[in-house]
C-alpha positions in Angstrom: 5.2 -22.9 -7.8 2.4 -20.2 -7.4 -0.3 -19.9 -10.1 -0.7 -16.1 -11.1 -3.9 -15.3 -13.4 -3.4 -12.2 -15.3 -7.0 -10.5 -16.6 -5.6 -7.9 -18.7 -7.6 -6.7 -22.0 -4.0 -5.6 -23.5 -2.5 -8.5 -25.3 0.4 -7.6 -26.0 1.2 -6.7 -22.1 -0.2 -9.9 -20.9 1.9 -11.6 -23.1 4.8 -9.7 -22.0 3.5 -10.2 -18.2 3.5 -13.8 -19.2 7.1 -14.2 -20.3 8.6 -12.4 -17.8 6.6 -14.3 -14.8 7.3 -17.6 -16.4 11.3 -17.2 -16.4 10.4 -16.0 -12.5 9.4 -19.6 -12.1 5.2 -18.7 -11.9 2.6 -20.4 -13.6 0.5 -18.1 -15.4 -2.9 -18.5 -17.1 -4.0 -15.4 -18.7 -7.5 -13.7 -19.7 -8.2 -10.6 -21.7 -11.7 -9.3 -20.1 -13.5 -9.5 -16.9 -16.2 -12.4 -17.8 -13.2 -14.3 -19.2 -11.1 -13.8 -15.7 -13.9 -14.9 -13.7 -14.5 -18.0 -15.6 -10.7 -18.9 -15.1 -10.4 -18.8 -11.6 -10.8 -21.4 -9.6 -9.1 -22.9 -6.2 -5.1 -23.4 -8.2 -5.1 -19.5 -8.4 -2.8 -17.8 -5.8 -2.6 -14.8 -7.2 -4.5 -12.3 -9.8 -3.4 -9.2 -12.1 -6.6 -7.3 -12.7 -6.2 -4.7 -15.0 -9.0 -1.4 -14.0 -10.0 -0.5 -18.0 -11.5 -2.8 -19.5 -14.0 -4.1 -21.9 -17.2 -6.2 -21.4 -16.6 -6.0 -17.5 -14.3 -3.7 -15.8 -11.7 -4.2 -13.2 -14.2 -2.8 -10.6 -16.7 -5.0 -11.7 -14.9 -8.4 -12.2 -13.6 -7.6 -8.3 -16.9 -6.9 -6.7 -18.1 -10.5 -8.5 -14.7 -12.2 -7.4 -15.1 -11.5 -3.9 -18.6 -12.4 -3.8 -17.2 -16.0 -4.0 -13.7 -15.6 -3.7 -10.3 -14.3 -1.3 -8.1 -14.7 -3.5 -5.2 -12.0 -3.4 -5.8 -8.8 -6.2 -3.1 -6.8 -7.1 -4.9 -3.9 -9.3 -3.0 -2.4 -12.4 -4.2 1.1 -12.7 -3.4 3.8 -14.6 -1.0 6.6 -13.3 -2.7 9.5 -11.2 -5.9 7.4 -10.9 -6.0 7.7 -7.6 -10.0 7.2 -6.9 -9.1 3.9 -8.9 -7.2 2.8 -6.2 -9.3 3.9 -3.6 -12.5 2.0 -5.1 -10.3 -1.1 -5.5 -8.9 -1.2 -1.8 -12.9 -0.6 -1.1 -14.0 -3.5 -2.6 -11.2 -5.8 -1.3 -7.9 -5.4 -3.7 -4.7 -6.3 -1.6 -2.6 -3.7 -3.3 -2.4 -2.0 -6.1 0.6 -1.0 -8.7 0.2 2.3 -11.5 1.5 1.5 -15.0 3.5 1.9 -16.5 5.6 -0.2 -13.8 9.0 -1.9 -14.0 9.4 -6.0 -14.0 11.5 -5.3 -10.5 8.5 -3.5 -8.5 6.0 -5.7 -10.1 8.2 -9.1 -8.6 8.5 -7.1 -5.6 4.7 -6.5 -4.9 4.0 -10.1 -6.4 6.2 -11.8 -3.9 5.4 -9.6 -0.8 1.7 -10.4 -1.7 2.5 -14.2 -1.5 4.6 -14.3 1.3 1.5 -13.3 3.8 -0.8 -14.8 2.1 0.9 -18.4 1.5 0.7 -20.3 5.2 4.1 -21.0 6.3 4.9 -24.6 6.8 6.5 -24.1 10.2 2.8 -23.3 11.6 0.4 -25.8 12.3 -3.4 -25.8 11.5 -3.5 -25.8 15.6 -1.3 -22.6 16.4 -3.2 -19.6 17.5 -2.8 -16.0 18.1 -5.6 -14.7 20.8 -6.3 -10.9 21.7 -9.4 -10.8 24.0 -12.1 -12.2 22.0 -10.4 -12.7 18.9 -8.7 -15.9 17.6 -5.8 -15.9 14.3 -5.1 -19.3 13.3 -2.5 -18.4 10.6 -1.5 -21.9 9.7 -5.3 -22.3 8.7 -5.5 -18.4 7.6 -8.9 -18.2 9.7 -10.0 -15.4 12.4 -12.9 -15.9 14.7 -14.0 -12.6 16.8 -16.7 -13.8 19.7 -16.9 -17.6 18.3 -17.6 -16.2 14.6 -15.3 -17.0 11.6 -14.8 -13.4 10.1 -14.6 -13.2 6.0 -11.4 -11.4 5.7 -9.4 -10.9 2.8 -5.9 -11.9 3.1 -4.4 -9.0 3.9 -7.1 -8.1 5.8 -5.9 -11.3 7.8 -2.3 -10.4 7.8 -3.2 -6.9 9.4 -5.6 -8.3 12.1 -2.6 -10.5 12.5 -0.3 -8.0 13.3 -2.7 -5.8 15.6 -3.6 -9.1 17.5 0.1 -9.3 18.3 1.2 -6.0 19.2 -1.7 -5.3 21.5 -2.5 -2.0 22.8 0.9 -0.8 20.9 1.2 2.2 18.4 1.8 1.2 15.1 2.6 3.6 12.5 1.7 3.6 8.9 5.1 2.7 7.7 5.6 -0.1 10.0 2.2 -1.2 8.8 3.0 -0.7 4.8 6.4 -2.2 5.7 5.4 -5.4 7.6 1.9 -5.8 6.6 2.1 -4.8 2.6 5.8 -5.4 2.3 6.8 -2.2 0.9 7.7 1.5 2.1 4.8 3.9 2.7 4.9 6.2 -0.3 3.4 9.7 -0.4 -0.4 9.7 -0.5 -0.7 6.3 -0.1 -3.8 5.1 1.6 -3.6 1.1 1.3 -3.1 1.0 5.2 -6.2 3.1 5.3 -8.4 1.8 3.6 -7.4 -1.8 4.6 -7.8 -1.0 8.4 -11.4 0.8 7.8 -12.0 -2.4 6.0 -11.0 -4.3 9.1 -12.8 -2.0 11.2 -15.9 -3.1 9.4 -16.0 -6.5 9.7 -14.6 -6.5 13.1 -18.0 -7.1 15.9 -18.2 -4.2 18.2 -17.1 -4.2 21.4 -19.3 -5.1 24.3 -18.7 -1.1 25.7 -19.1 -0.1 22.5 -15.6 1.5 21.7 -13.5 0.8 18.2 -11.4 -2.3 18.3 -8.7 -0.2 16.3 -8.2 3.2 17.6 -6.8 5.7 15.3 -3.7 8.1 16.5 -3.8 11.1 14.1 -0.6 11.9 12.7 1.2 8.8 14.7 -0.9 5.8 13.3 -3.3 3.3 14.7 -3.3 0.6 17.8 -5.3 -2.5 19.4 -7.3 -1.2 22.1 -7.2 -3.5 25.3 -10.0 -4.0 27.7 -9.7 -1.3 30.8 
């Protein structure tokens, strides 16, 4: 049974939230501002529903605190049209986000895409590792190492690095990406993929000949690069 925190300042949707999670089978603990959210997470949390507007301390706010200490997955509720909302909140390490209003369907949908890559599968072992070069996935253990160092990924920062380290030096489009990676269909302006592989890019360690470790193909998508 995963544990989903809701940090919503709208009462009456997080008790709605609640409800319908619950009869999904989740366990939900809710909060109704930012400081509130923060205090209630701790290591039982799989999953949080941050809500952008709010009082006290603001979705952007309470996110840049949680992942001073925290990967937990972030799915971001924002408001419809807000797109710099979404691009901040991919920024500063959301997993994905979903524009209210929203139906129960797509919200389930998200929620269980979200878990499924971020939950380790019990056919892995701690020991199984994926290895590209220098870089080592252990997705039974959810850890990457790049040159012997333990990288602090977000999860679906780890899912992606994941999927790159396995289809080395192979083009992979933004839809196969959103598809396989985010667990839904590339919509129309969406830049998760984006903004999650320039996050990746980031904490990746350059190479030793100084080119990108994830070469973008305008208009076709982005690939691996292997050594020459």
């Amino acid at each position: 049974m995963a544990h989903i925190l809701v940090i919503d300042d709208d009462v009456e949707l997080t008790g709605l939230l609640k409800e319908v999670l619950s009869y999904e089978g989740f366990l939900v603990s809710e909060a109704n501002d930012g400081e509130a959210g923060l205090e209630a997470v701790n290591d039982s949390i799989d999953l949080i529903l941050l809500d952008v507007m709010m009082p006290r301390l603001n979705g952007m706010e309470t996110l840049k605190k949680l992942r001073e200490h925290w990967s937990t997955p972030v799915l971001m509720l924002t408001a419809k049209g807000e797109e710099i909302d979404r691009v901040i909140g991919l920024e500063l390490g959301a997993d994905d986000y979903l524009p209210k209003p929203f139906s129960d369907r797509e919200l389930l949908a998200r929620i269980r895409a979200i878990l499924r890559r971020t939950q380790p599968q019990h056919t892995q072992k701690a020991s199984d590792m994926l290895e590209c070069q220098d870089i080592q996935v252990y997705p039974g253990k959810q850890e990457a190492y790049c040159q012997g160092n333990l990288l602090d990924l977000t999860t679906t920062e780890f899912a992606l690095l994941s999927h790159f380290v396995q289809h080395p030096g192979q083009t992979l489009t933004k839809e196969t990406l959103s598809l396989d990676v985010l667990g839904k269909h590339l919509a129309a302006f969406d830049r998760a993929i984006d903004m999650h592989v320039s996050n990746l890019r980031k904490k990746l360690p350059e190479r030793a000949d100084g080119k990108s470790r994830i070469k973008t193909l305008r208009g076709r998508g982005y690939l691996m690069v292997l050594e020459d």
